[in-house]
Backbone as CSV, one residue per row, in Angstrom:
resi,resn,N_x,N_y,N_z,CA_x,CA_y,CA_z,C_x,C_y,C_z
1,UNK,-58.799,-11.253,-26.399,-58.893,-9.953,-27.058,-57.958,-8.942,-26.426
2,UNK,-57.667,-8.980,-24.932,-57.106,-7.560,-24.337,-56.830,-8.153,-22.910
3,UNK,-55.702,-7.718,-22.458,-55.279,-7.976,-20.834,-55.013,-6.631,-20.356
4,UNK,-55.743,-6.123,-19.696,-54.887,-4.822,-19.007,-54.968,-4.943,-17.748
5,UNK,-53.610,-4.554,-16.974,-53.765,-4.012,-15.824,-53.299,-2.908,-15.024
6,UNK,-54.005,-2.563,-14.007,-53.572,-1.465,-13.414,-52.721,-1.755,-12.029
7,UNK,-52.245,-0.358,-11.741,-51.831,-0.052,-10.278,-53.008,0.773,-9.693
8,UNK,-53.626,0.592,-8.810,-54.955,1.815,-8.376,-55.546,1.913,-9.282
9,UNK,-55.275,2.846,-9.532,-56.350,3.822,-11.030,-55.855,3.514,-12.200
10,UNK,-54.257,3.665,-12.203,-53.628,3.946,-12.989,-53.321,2.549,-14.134
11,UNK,-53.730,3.352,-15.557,-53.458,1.744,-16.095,-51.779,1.607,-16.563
12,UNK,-51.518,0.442,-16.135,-49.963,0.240,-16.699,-49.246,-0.630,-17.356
13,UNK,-50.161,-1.501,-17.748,-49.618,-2.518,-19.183,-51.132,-3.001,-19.841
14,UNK,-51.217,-3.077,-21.080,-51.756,-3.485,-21.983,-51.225,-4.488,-22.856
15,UNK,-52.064,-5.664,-23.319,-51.670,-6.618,-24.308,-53.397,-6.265,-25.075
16,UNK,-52.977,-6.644,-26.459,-54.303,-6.513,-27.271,-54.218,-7.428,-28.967
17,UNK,-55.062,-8.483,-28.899,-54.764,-9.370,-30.159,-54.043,-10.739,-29.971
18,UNK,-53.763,-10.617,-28.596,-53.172,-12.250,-28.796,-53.496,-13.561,-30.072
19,UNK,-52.559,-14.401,-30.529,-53.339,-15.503,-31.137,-51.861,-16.624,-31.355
20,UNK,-52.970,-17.195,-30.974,-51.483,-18.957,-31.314,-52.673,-19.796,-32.264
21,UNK,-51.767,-20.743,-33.084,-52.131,-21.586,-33.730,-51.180,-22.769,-33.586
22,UNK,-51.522,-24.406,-33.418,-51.432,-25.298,-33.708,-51.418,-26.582,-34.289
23,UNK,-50.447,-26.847,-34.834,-50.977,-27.907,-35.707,-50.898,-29.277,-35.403
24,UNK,-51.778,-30.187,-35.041,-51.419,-31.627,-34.931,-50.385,-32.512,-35.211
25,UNK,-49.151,-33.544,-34.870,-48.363,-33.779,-35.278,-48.881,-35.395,-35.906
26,UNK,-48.752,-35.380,-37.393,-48.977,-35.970,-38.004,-47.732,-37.244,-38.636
27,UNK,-48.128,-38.427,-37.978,-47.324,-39.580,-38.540,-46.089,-39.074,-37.949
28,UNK,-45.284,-38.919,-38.542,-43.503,-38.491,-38.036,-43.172,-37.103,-38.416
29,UNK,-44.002,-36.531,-38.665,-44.057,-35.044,-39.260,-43.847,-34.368,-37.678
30,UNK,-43.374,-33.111,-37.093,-43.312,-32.416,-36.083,-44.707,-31.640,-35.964
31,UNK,-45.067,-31.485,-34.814,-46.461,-30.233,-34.640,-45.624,-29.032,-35.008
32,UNK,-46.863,-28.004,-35.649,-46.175,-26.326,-35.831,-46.572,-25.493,-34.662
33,UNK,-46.501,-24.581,-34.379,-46.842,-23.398,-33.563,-46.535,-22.240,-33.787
34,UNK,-47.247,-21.152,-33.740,-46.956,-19.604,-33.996,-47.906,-19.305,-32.716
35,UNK,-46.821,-18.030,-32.511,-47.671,-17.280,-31.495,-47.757,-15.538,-31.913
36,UNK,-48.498,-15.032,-31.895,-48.619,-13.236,-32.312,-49.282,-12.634,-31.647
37,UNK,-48.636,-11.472,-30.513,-49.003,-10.553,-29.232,-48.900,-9.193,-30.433
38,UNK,-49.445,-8.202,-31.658,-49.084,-7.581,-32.342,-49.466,-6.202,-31.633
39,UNK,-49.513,-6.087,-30.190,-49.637,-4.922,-29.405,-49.897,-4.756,-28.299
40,UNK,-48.723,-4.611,-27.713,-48.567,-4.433,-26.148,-48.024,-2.930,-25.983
41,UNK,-48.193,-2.703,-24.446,-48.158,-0.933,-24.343,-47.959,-0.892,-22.757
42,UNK,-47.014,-0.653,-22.298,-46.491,-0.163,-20.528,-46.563,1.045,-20.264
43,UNK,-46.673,1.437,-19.431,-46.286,2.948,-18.581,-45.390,2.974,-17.948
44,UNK,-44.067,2.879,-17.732,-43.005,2.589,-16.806,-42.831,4.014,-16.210
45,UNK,-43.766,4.831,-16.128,-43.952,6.105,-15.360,-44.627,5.250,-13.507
46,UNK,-44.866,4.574,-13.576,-45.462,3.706,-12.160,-44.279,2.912,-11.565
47,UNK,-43.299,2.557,-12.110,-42.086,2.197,-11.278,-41.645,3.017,-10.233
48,UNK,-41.680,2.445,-9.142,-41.696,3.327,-7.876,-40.052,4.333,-7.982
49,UNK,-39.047,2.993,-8.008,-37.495,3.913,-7.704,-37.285,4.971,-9.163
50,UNK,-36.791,6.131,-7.721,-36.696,7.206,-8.531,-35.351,7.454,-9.705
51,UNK,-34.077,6.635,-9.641,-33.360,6.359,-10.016,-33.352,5.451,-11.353
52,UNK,-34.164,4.117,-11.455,-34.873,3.697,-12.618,-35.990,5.250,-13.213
53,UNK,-36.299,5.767,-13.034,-37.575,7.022,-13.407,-36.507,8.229,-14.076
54,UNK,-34.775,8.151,-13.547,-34.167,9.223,-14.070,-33.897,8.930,-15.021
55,UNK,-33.446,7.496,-15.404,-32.189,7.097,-16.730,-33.681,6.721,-17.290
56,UNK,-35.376,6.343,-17.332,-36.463,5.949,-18.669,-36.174,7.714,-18.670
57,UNK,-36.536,8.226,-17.724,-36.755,9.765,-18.764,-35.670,10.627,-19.663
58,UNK,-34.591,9.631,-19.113,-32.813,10.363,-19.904,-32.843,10.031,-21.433
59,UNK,-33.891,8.593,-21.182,-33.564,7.714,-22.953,-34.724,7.886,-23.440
60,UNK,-35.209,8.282,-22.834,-37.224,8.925,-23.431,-37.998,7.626,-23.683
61,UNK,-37.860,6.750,-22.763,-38.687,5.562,-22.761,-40.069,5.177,-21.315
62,UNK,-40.661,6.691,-21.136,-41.798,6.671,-19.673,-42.921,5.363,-20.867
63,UNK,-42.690,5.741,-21.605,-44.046,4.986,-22.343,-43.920,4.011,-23.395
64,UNK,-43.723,2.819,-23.374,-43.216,2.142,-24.701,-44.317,1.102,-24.712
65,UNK,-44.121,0.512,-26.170,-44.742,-0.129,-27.252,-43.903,-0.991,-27.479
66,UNK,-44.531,-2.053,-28.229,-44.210,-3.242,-28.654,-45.217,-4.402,-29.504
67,UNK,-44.019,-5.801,-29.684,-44.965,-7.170,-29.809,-44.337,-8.415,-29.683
68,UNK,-44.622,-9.234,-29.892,-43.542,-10.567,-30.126,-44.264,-11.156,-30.672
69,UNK,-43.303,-12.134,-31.478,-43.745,-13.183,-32.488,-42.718,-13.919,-32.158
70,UNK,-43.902,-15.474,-32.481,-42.920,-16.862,-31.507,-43.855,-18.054,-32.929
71,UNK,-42.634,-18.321,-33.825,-42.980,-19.824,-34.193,-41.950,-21.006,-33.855
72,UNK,-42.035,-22.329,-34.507,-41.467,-23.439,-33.819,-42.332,-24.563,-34.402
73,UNK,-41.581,-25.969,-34.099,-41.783,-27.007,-34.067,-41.644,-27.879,-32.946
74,UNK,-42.329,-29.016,-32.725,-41.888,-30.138,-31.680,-42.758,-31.631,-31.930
75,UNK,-41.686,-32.605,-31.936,-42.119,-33.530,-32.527,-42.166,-34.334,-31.147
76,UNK,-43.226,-34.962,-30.424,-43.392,-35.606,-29.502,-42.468,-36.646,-29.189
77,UNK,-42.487,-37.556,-30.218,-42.306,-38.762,-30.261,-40.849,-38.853,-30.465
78,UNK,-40.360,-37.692,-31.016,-37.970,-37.889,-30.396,-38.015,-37.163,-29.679
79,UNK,-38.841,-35.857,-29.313,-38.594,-34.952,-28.610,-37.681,-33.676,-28.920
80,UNK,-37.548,-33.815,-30.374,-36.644,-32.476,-31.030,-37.830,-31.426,-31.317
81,UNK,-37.477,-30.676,-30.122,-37.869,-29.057,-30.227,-37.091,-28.068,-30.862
82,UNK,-37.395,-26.940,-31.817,-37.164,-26.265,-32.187,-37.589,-25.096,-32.426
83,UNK,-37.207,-23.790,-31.568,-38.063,-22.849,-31.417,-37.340,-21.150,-32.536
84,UNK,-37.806,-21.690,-33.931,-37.421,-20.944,-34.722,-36.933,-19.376,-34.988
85,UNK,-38.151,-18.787,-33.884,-38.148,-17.442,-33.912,-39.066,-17.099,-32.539
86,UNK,-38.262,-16.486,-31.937,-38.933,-15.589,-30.762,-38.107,-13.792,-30.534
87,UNK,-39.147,-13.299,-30.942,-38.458,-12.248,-30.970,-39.692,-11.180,-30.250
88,UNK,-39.327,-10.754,-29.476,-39.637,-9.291,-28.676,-39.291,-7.841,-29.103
89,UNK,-40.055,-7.144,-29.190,-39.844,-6.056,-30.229,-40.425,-4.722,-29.077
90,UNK,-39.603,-3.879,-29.073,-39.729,-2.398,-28.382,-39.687,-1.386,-29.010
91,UNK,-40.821,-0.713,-29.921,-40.298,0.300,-30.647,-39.761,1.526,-30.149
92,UNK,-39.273,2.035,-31.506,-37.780,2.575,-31.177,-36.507,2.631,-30.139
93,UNK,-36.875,1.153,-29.937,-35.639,0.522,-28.834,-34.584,-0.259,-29.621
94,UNK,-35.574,-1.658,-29.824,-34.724,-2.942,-30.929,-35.971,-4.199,-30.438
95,UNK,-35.455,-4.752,-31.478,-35.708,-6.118,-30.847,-35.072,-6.959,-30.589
96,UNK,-35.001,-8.036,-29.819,-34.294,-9.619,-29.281,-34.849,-10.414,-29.520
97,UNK,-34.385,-11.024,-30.166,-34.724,-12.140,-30.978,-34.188,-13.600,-30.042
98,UNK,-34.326,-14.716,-30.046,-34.028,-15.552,-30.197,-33.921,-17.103,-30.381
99,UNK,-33.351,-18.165,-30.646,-33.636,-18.886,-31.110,-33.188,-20.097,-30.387
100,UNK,-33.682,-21.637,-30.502,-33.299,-22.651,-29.948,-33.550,-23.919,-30.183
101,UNK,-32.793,-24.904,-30.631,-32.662,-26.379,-31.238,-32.240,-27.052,-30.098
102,UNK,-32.924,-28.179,-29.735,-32.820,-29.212,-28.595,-33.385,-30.430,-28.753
103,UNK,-33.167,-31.918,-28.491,-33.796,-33.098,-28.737,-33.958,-33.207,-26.949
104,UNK,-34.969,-34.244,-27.166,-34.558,-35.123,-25.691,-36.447,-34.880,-25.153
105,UNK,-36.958,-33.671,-25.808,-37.992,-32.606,-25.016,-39.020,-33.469,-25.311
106,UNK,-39.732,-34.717,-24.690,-40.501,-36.038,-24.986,-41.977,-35.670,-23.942
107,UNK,-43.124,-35.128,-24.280,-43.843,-35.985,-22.692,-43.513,-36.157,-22.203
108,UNK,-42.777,-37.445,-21.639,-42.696,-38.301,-20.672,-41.593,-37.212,-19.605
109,UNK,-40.487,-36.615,-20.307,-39.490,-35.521,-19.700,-40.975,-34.440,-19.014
110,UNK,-41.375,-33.648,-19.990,-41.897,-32.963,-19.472,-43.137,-33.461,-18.090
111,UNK,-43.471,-34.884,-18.017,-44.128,-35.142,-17.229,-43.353,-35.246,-15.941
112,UNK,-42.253,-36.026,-16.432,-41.410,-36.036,-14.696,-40.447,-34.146,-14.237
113,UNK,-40.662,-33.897,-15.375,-40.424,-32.173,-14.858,-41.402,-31.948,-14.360
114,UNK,-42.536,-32.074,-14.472,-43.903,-31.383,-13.842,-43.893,-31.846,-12.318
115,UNK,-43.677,-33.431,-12.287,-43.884,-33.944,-10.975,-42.689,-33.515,-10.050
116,UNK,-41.799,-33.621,-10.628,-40.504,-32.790,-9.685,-40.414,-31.447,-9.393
117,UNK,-41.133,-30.775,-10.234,-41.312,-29.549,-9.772,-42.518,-29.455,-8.154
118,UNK,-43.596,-30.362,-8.498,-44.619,-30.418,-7.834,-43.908,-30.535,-6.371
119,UNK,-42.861,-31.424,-6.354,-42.332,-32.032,-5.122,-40.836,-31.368,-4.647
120,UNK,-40.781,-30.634,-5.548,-39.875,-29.295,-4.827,-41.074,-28.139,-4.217
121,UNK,-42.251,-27.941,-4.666,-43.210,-26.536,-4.146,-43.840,-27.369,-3.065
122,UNK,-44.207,-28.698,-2.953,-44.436,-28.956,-1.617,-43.412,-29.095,-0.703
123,UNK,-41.647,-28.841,-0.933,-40.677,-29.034,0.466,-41.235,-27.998,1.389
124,UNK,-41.147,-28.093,2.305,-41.504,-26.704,3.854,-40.247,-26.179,3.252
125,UNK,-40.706,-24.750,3.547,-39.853,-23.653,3.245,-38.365,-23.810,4.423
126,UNK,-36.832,-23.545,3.602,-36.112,-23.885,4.525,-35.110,-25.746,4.359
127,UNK,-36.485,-26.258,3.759,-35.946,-27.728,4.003,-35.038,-28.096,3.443
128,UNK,-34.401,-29.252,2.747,-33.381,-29.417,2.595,-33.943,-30.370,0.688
129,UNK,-33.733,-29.430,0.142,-34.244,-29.991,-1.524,-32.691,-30.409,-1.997
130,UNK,-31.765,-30.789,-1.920,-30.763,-31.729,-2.151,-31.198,-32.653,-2.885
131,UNK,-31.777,-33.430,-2.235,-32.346,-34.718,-2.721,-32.895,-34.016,-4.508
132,UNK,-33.662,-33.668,-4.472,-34.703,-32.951,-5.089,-33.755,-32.229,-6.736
133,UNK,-33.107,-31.663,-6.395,-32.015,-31.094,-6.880,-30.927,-31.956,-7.600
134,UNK,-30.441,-32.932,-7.171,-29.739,-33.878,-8.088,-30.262,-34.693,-8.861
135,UNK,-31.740,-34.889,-9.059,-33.326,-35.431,-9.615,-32.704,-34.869,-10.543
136,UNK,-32.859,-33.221,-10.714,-33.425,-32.502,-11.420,-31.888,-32.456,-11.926
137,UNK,-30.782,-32.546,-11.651,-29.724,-32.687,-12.629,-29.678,-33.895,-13.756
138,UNK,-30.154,-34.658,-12.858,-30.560,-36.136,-13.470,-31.255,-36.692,-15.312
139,UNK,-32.217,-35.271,-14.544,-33.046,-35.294,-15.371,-32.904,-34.440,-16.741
140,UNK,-32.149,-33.345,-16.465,-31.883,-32.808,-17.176,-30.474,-33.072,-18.408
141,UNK,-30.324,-34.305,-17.449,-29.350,-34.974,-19.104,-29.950,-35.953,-19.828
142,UNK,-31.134,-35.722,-20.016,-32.210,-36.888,-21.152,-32.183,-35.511,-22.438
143,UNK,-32.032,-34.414,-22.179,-31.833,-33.347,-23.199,-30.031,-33.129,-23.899
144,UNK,-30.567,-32.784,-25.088,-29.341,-32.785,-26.039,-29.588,-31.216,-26.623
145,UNK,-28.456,-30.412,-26.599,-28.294,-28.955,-26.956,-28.171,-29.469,-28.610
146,UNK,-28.719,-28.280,-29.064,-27.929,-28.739,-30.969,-27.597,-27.050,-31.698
147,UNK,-28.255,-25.876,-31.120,-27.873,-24.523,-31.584,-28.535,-23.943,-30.781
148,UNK,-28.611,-22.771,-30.271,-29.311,-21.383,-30.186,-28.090,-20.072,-30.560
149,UNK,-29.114,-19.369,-30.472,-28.837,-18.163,-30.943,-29.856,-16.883,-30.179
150,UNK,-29.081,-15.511,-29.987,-29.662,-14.905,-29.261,-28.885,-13.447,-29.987
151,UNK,-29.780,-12.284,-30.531,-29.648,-11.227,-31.559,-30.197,-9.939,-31.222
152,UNK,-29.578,-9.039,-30.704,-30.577,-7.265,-30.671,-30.025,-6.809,-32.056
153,UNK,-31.361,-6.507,-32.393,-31.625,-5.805,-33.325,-31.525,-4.128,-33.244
154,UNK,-31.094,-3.584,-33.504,-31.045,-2.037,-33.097,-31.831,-1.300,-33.674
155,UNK,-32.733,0.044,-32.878,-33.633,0.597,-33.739,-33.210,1.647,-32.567
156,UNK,-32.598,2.353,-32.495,-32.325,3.727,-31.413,-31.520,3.473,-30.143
157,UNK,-31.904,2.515,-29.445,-31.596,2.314,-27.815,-30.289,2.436,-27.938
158,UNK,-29.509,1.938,-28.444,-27.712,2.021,-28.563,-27.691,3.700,-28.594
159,UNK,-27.446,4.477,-29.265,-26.833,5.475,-29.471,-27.838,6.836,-28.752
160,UNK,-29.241,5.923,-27.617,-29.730,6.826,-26.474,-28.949,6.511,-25.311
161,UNK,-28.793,5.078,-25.526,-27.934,4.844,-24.281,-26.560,5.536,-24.018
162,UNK,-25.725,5.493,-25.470,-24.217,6.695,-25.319,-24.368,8.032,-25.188
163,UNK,-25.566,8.282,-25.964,-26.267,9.837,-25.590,-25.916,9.589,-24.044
164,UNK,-27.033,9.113,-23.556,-27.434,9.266,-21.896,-26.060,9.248,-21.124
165,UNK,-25.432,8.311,-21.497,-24.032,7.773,-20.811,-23.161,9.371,-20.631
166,UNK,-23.238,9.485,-22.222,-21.991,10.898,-22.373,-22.294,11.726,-21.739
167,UNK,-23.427,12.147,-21.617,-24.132,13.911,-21.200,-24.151,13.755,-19.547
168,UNK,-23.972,11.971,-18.278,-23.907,11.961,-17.183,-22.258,12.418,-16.599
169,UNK,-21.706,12.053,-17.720,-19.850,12.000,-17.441,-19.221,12.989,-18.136
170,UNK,-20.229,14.152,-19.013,-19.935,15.495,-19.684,-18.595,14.626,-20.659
171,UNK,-19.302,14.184,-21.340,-17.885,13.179,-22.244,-19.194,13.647,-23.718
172,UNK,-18.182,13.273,-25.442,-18.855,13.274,-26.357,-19.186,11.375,-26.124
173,UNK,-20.412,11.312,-26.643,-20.905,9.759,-26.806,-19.480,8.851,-27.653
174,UNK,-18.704,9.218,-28.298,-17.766,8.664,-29.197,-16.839,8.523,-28.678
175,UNK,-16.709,9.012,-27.193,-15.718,8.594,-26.063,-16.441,7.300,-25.401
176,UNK,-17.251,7.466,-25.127,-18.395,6.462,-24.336,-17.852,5.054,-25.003
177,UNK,-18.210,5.535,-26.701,-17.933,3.815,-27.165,-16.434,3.247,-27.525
178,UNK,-15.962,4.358,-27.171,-14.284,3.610,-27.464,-13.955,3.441,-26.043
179,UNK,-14.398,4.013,-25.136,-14.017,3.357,-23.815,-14.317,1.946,-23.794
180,UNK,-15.807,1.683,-24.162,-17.086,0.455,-24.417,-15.975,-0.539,-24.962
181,UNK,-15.136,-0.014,-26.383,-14.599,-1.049,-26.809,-13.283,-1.179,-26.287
182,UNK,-12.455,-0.661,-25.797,-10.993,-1.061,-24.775,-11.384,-1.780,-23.968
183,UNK,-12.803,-2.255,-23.159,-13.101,-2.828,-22.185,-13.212,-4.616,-21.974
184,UNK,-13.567,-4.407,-23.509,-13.588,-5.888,-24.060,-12.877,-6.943,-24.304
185,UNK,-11.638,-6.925,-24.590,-10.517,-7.380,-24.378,-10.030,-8.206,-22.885
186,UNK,-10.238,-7.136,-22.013,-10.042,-7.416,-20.440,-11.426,-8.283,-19.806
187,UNK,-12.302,-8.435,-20.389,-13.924,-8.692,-19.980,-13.364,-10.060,-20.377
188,UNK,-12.886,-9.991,-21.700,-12.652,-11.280,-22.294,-11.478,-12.523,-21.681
189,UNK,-10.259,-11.898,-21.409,-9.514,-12.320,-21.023,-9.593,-13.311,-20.160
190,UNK,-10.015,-13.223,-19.214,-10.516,-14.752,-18.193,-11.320,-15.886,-18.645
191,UNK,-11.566,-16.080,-20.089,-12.144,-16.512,-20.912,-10.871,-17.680,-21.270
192,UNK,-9.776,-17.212,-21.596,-8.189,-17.425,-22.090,-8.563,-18.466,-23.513
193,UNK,-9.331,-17.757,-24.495,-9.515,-18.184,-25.920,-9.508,-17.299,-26.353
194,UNK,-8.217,-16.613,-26.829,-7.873,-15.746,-27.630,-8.868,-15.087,-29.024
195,UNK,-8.854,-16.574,-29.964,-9.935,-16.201,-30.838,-10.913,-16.300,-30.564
196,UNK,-11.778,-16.240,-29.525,-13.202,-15.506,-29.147,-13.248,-14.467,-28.964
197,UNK,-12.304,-13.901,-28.237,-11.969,-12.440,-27.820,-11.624,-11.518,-28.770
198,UNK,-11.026,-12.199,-29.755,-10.904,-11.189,-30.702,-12.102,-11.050,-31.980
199,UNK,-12.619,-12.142,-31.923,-13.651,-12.594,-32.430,-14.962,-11.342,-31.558
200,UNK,-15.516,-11.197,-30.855,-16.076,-10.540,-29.568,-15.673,-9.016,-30.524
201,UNK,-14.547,-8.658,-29.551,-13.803,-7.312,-29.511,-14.448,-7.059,-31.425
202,UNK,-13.743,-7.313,-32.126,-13.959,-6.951,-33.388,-15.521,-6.631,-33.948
203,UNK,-16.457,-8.033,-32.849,-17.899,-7.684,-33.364,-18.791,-6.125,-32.300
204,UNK,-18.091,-6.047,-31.538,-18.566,-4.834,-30.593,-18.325,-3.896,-31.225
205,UNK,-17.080,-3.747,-31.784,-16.642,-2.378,-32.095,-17.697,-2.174,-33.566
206,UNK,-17.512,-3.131,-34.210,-18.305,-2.907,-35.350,-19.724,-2.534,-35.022
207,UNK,-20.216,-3.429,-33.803,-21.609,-2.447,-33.535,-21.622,-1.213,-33.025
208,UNK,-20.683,-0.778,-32.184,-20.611,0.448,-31.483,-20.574,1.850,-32.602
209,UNK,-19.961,1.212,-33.618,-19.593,2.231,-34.907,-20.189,2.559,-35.506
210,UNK,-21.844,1.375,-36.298,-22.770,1.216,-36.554,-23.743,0.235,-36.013
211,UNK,-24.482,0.577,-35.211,-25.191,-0.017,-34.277,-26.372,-0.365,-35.323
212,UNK,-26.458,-1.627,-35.626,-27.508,-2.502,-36.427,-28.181,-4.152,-35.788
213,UNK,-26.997,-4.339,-35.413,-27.325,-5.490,-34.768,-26.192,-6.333,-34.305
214,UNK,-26.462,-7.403,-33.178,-25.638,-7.638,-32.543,-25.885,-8.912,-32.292
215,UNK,-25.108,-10.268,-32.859,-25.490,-11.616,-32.747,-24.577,-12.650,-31.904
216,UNK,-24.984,-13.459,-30.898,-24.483,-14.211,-30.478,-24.938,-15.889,-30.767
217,UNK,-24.025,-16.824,-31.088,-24.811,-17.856,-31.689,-23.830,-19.283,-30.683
218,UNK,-24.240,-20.095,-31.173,-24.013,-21.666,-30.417,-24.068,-22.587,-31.382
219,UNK,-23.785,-23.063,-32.303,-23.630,-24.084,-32.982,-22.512,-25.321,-32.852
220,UNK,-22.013,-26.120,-32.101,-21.760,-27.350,-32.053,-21.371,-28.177,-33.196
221,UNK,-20.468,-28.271,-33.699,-20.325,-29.230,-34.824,-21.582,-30.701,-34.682
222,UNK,-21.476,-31.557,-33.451,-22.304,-32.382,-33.230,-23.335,-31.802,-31.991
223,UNK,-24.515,-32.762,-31.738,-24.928,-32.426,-30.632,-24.337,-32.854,-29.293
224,UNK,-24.837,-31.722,-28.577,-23.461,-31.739,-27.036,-25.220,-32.409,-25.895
225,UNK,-24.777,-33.430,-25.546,-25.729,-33.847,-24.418,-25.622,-33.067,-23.022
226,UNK,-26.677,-32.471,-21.862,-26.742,-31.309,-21.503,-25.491,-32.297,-20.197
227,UNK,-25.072,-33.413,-20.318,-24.539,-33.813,-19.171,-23.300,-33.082,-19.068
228,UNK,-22.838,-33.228,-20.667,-21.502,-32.348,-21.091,-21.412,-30.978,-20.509
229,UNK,-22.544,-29.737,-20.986,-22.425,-29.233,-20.797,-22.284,-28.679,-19.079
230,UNK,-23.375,-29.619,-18.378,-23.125,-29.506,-16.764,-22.177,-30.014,-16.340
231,UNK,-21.335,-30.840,-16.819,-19.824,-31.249,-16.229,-19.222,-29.844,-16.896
232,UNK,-18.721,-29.280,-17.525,-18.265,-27.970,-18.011,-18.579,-26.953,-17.275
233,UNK,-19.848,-26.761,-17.006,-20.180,-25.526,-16.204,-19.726,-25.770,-14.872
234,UNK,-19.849,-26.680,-13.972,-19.406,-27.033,-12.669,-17.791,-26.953,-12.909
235,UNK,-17.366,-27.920,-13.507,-15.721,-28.119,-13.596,-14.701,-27.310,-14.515
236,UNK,-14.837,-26.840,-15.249,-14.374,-25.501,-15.927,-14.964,-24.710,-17.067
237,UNK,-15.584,-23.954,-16.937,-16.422,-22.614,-17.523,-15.971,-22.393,-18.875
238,UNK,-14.526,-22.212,-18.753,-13.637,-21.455,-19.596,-13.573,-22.209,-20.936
239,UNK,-14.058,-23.816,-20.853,-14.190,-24.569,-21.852,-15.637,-24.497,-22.769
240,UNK,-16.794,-24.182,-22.266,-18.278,-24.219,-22.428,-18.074,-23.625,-24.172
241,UNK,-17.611,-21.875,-24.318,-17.629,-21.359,-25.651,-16.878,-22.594,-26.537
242,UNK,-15.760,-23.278,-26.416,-15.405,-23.560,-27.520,-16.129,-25.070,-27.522
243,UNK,-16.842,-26.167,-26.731,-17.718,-26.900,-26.346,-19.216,-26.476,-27.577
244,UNK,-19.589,-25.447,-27.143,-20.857,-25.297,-27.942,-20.755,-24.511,-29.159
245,UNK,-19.517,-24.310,-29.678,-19.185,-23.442,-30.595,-19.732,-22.305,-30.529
246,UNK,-19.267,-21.621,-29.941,-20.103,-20.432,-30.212,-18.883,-19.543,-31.442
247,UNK,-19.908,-18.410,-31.168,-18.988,-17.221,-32.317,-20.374,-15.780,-31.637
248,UNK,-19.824,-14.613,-32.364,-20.055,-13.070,-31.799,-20.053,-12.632,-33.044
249,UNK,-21.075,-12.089,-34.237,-20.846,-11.415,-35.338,-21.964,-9.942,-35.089
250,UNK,-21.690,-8.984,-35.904,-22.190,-7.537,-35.929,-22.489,-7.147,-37.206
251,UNK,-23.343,-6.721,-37.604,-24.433,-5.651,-38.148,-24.728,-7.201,-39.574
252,UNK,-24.856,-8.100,-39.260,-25.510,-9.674,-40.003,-26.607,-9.079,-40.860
């Protein structure tokens, strides 16, 4: 029904209404899941540093609201998870949404994740989890990436944040975001994939101009096995975006 807790006296987060539902996974059919938190409530007036306490009271956020909603599928027996919609919602902030397609996610994975985890929290603090650690690389190539996606939704926070920005540097906010967008280019550059960057650059500016929403996605022509992607991340970075396909689109 309700989680609250306090600091001392003081109450400083609320959840109220939780509810998940499940559905049995039937024959070769996937299980469903929904989850709905339709009211949560913080005080971020109890955050001790006074510096976090200047910029919530600059964007007028001492007190915020919210919810999230989380559905999905997962079929035991291949292990293709799919987590349709998770989205976190801050009113008059935005929400973040996001999303994620993966095979590999079986029991049996999640059982030897459980036990490897177990046997990394018993190493003595200090020790030497090496061993432990290349397990867990190990293990983590029985999983296959296939999309995510990750989206702010805009409902104010953008154009409190250039407010806030402009009025610290006595600038108009419309300086703020053309600075925002010259920056991008150079952010991008060590990237050295031209059409991402311009791809990027083009979707910023379009949000900065009209701030609606802001999408980053991963789609893969095929599925990329996570070994791929950890040989990429260790051995060159700069390959990963065009690896998982990604792309950067604005106000979707």
């Amino acid at each position: 029904a309700s989680i609250n807790v306090k600091m001392g006296d003081k109450q400083v987060f609320t959840l109220e209404g939780a509810h998940a539902e499940m559905s049995a996974p039937e024959g070769e059919d996937p299980m469903e899941f929904t989850v709905s938190i339709p009211t949560m409530s913080a005080d971020l007036t109890a955050i001790p540093d006074p510096q976090t306490q200047a910029v919530l009271t600059g964007l007028g956020y001492q007190q915020v609201k919210g919810l999230i909603k989380m559905e999905g599928t997962w079929n035991p027996k291949s292990g293709q998870m799919e987590l349709s919609q998770y989205d976190m919602t801050v009113n008059d902030a935005g929400t973040l949404g996001m999303t994620l397609d993966l095979a590999g996610y079986t029991p049996e994975f999640i059982k030897s994740l459980q036990d490897l985890q177990k046997q990394m929290a018993a190493q003595p603090g200090g020790g030497d989890q090496s061993a432990q650690g290349m397990a867990m690389l190990g293990l983590m190539q029985q999983l296959t990436f296939n999309s995510a996606s990750v989206k702010f939704t805009d409902a104010s926070l953008t154009n409190k944040v250039l407010d806030y920005v402009a009025k610290m540097q006595g600038q108009k906010p419309s300086d703020i975001a053309n600075m925002a967008k010259a920056m991008v280019p150079f952010g991008m550059a060590q990237l050295n994939n031209p059409e991402l960057t311009a791809e990027v650059t083009s979707a910023v500016a379009a949000f900065l101009d009209n701030p609606k929403s802001l999408t980053i996605s991963a789609e893969p022509e095929n599925p990329v096995p996570f070994a791929v992607l950890m040989a990429g991340g260790m051995g060159d970075p700069k390959t990963l975006p065009k690896t998982l396909g990604m792309s950067v689109s604005a106000n979707d």
